[in-house]
C-alpha positions as CSV (number, residue, x, y, z in Angstrom):
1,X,0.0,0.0,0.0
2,X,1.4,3.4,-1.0
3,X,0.5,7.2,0.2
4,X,-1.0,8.1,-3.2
5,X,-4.0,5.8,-2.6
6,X,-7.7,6.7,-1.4
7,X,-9.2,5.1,0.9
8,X,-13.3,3.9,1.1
9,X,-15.8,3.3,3.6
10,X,-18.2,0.6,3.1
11,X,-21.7,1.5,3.3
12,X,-22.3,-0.9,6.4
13,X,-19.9,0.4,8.7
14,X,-21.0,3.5,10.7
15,X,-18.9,6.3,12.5
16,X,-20.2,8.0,15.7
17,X,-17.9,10.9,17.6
18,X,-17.4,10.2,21.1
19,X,-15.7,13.3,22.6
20,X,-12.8,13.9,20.4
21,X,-12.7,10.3,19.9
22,X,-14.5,8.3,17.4
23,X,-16.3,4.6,17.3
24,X,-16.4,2.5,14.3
25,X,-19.0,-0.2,13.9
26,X,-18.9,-2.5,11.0
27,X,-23.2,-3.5,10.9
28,X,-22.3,-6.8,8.6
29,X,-20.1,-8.5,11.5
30,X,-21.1,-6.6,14.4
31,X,-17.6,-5.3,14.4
32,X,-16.7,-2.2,16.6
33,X,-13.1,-0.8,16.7
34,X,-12.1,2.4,18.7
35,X,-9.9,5.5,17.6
36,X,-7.9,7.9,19.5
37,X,-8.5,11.8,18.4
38,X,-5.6,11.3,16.1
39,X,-7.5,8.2,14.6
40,X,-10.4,9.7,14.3
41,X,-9.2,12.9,13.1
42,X,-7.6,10.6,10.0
43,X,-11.2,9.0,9.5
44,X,-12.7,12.4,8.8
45,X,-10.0,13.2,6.5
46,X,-10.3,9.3,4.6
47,X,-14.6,10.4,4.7
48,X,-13.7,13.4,2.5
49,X,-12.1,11.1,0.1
50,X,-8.5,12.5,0.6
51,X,-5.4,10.1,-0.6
52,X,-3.1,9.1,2.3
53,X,-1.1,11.3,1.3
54,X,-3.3,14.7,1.1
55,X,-4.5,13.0,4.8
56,X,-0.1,13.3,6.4
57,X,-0.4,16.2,4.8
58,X,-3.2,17.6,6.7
59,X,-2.4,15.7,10.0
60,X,1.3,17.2,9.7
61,X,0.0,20.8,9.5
62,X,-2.3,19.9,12.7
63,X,0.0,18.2,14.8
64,X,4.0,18.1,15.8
65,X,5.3,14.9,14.4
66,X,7.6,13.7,12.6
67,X,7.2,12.9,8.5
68,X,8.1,9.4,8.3
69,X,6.8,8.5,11.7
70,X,3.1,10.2,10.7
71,X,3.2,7.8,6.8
72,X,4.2,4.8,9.3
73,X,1.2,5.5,11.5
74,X,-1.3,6.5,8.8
75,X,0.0,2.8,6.7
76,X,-0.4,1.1,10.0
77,X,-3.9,2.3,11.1
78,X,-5.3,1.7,7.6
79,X,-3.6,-1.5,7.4
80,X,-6.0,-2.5,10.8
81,X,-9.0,-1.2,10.0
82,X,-8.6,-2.6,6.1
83,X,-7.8,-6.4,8.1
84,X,-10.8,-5.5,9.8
85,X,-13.4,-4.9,7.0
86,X,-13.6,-1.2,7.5
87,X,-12.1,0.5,4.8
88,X,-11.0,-0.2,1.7
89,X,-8.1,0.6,-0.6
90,X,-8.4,1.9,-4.0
């Protein structure tokens, strides 16, 4: 999986904001799966239709973290939730 790639949300997983956290819940499997602000801050992004890339770029600007560690996180996160049936890649 590369940074140039847009992500999708199936239609039968739903997002709810908790806080500044968000819950995921995949309706098909009865799947939920948590996110941090961070996390859910990508998700947002990803439900605009951003590539990965447009979403470090974003998350860079918001946050104080390093380049290569914020593409390792974003690959890593969408790697989970894409084992888990919540997204997929494109």
């Amino acid at each position: 999986m590369n940074l140039s790639k847009t992500v999708s949300i199936p239609a039968d997983v739903m997002a709810r904001s908790v806080g500044d956290e968000a819950v995921l819940l995949d309706l098909a499997s009865g799947t939920y799966f948590g996110l941090d602000p961070v996390g859910a801050r990508i998700w947002a992004l990803m439900s605009e239709g951003k590539s990965l890339l447009a979403i470090c770029d974003v998350i860079q600007g918001e946050y104080d973290v390093r380049r290569d560690a914020l593409e390792a996180d974003v690959l890593r996160l969408i790697g989970e939730l894409r084992a888990k049936g919540l997204v997929r890649v494109g």
